[in-house]
C-alpha positions in Angstrom: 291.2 52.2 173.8 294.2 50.6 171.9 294.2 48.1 173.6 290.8 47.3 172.0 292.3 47.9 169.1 295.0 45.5 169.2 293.1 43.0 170.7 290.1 43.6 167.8 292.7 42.9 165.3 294.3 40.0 166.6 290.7 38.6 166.6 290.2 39.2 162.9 293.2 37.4 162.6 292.1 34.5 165.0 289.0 34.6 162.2 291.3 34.0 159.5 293.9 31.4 161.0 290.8 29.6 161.7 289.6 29.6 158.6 293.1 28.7 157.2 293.4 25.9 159.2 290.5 24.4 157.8 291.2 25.4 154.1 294.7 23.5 154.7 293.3 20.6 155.9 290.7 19.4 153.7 288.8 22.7 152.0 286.4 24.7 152.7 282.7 23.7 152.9 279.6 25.8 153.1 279.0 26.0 156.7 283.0 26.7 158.1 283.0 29.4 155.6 279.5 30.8 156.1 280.6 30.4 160.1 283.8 32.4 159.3 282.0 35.4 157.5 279.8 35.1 160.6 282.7 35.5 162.9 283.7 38.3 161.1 280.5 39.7 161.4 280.6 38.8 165.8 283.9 40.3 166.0 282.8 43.6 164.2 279.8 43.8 166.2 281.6 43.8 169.6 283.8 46.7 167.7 280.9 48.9 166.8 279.1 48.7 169.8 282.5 49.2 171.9 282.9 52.3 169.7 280.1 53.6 169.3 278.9 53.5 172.5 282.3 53.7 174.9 284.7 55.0 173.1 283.6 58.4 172.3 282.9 59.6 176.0 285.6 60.0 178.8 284.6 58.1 182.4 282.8 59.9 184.9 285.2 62.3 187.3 285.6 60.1 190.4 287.9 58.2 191.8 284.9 54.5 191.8 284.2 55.5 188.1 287.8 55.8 186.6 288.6 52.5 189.0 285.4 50.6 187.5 286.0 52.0 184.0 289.5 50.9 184.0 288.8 47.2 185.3 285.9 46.6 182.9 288.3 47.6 180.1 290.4 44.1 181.1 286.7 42.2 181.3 286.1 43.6 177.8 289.7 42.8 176.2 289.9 39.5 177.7 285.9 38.5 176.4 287.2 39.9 173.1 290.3 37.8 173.3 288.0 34.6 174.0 285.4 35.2 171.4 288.5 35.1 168.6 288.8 31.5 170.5 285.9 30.5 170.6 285.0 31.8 166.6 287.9 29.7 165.5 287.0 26.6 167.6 283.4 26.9 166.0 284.4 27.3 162.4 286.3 24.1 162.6 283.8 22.3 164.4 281.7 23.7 161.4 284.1 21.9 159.1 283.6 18.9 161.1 279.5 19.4 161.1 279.5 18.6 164.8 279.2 21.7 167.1 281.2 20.8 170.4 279.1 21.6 173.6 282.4 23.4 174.9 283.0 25.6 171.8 279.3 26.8 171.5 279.7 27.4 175.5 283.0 29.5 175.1 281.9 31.6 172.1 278.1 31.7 174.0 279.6 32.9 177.4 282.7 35.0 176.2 280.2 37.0 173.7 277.7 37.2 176.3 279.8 38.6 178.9 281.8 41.1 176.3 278.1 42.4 176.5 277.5 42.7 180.3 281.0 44.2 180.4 280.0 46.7 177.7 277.0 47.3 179.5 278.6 48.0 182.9 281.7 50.1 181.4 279.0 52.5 180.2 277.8 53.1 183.4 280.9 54.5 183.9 281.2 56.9 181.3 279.9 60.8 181.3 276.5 62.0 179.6 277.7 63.6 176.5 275.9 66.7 175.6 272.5 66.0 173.4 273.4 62.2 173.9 270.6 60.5 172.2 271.0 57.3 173.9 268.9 56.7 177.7 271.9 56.6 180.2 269.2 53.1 181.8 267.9 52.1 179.1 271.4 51.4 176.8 273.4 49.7 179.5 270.5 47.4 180.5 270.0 46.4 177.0 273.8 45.2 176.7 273.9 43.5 180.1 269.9 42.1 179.6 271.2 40.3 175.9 274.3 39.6 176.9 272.8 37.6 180.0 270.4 35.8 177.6 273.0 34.7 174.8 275.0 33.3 177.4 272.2 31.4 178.8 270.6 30.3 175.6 273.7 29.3 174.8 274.4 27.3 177.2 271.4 24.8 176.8 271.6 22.3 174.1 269.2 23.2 171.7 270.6 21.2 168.8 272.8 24.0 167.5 274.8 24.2 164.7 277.7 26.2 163.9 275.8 28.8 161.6 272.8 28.9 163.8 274.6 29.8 166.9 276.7 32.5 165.0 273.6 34.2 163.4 272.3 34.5 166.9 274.9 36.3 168.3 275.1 38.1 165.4 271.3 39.2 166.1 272.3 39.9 169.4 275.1 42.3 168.7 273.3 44.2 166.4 270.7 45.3 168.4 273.0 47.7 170.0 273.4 49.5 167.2 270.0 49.2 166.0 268.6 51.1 169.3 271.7 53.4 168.8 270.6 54.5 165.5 267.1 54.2 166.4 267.2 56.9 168.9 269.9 58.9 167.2 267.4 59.5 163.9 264.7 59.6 166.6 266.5 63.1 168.2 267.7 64.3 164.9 264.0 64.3 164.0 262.9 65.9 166.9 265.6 68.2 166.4 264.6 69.2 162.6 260.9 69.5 163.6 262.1 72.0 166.0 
């Protein structure tokens, strides 16, 4: 888990180099700075759904689960680690106004996987008590967007910098959305009760 923490951090500060790097080249414009709040936003969406859905549970007591859960821990730092890459390489193509096909691939796939790897590290983890979340449903969700991003992604569809940042903002957000969905849903319940 600190290593997620670490690794969070250093991508906030990829966010920021990259925005620096432009600044210091020739200023800012509209788009490498609305990209840059935008990879702000990615990188704290990968946070929240790592901590609100992993983080709070311990893995499952057998020996496949800890194995698993300890593995997809290196998928999801090293995704992490590329989205910061791939933010940065898209807020100076932003700068540019010419989205490479490369940089909207990297930031596509490494989002898109950090998803499947979320996803698959929660089937790992043990059914808190009252957990509002469906132990099918949640993974599915993670691994079913994360599989689309990084196929949408891949297909040139004229994007631009902004465009392909607000969708995998979208994308990462749902997670919490269903999160808080269901968690309001059972607290409801609960109260009617």
């Amino acid at each position: 888990m600190f290593t997620i923490i670490i690794v969070l951090g250093e991508a906030i500060v990829g966010v920021i180099n990259g925005l620096s790097d432009v600044h210091d080249d020739s200023g800012f414009t509209g788009a490498a700075a609305t990209t840059g709040v935008l990879g702000l936003a990615i990188v704290f969406g990968l946070w929240w759904v790592y901590f609100d859905f992993i983080a709070r549970r311990p893995p499952r007591e057998s020996f496949r689960a800890a194995l698993s859960w300890v593995y997809l821990h290196l998928v999801t730092v090293a995704t992490v680690t590329m989205s910061s890459v791939g933010i940065s390489a898209v807020i100076i193509d932003a700068q540019a106004s010419d989205l490479a096909p490369v940089s909207r691939r990297l930031l596509g796939a490494s989002v898109g996987a950090g998803l499947v790897g979320l996803g698959l590290l929660e089937t790992t983890l043990r059914e808190a008590p009252a957990e509002p979340t469906n132990r099918r449903i949640s993974p599915l969700m993670k691994v079913g967007t994360g599989l689309a991003v990084t196929v949408l992604t891949w297909l040139d569809l004229g994007w631009s910098a902004v465009s392909l940042s607000i969708v995998l903002v979208a994308a990462l957000a749902l997670q919490p959305a269903y999160g808080a969905l269901v968690w309001f849903t059972a607290s409801a319940a609960e109260t009617a009760e």
